[in-house]
Phi, psi and omega in degrees: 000140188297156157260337195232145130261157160215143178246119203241095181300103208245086190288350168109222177320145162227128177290316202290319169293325196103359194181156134359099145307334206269002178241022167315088199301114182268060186071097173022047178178145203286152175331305156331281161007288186320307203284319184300313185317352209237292163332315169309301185305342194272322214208167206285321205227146172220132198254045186280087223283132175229166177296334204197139155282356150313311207285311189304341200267319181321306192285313210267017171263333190238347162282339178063194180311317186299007177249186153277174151194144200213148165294058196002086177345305160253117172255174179059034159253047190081206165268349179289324201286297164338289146338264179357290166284351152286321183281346185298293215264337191271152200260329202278140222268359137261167215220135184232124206253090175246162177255146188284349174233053154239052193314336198268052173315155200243129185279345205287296195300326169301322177265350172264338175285297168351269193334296184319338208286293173314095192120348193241171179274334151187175171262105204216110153342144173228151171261165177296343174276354183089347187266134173314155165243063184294335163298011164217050191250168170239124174226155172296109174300344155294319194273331159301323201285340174303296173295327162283316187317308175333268196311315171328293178311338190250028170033065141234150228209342176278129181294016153308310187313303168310306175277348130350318197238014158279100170281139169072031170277165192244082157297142177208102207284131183309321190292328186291336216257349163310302178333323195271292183246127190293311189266339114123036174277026157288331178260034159275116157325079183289106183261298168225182182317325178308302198302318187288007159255322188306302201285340174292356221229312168267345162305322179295342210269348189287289215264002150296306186307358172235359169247020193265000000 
């Protein structure tokens, strides 16, 4: 058995763009990329669940071999569905659970949610107002494919739903992972075009600061 996974959730059509995000060009390479880059350096395995197999061929043209891919069980039932079908197929006995367009993950923030991991059911970031980041969490994978299967069967489609039927998960408050990341831009949202010059602005703004 493996130890680490990611599961990267690439959901496809955006209205707001007119196309896929996740093949959306980011500083000279599609969005997606980004996020399997940073992931690759983290886990045994990297997993990358899509809607269709038109979408799985696209992605695996610009991603090469080294990744996985899978398909959505059920399509147009969300990211829980999604979720589902990546912990079915992941080897690894924790799952580190990402989305394609929050490209700027922090490797810092990733790996402390991993370090954390072990004895809990999972690791899930919180904002002080309370609501969860379950797409930028770590879970024992056995124990997430359970709980998502739970919901599913009781027709809730949301991941929220999925950690509801989670016991022993590890809350970890956005103010602690400031330490890490300052700017807490592991949660940055690629939504609409703006966001997508934001995060080119803060990725270039990265890579001075790593080459000075």
């Amino acid at each position: 058995m493996l130890n680490r996974s990611a599961i990267v959730l690439a959901g496809g059509f955006s209205d707001k763009f007119g196309q896929d995000k996740a093949v959306l060009e980011l500083n000279g390479k599609p969005m997606l990329s980004h996020v399997i880059s940073t992931a690759t350096s983290l886990v045994d395995e990297v997993i990358v669940v899509t809607r269709s197999e038109e979408r799985k061929e696209t992605y695996a043209e610009f991603l090469g071999s080294g990744v996985k891919f899978a398909v959505d069980i059920e399509a147009g039932k969300g990211p829980l569905i999604g979720a589902l079908t990546g912990f079915e197929i992941a080897q690894g006995k924790h799952s580190l659970l990402l989305a394609s367009d929050m490209p700027l993950v922090s490797l810092d923030v990733v790996t402390l949610l991993f370090d954390l991991c072990p004895g809990k059911s999972a690791v899930i970031p919180r904002w002080p107002n309370q609501q969860i980041a379950p797409l930028q969490a770590v879970y024992h994978t056995k124990t997430a494919l359970e709980a998502a299967r739970l919901a599913v069967a009781d027709g809730e489609y949301s991941l929220s739903a999925m950690v509801d039927n989670m016991g022993g998960i590890r809350y970890l408050s956005t103010l602690a992972l400031q330490a890490f990341d300052p700017e807490l831009r592991t949660f940055f949202n690629v939504n609409m075009p703006l966001d997508l010059k934001l995060a080119e602005g803060l990725l270039t703004r990265k890579t001075k600061r790593r080459s000075k």
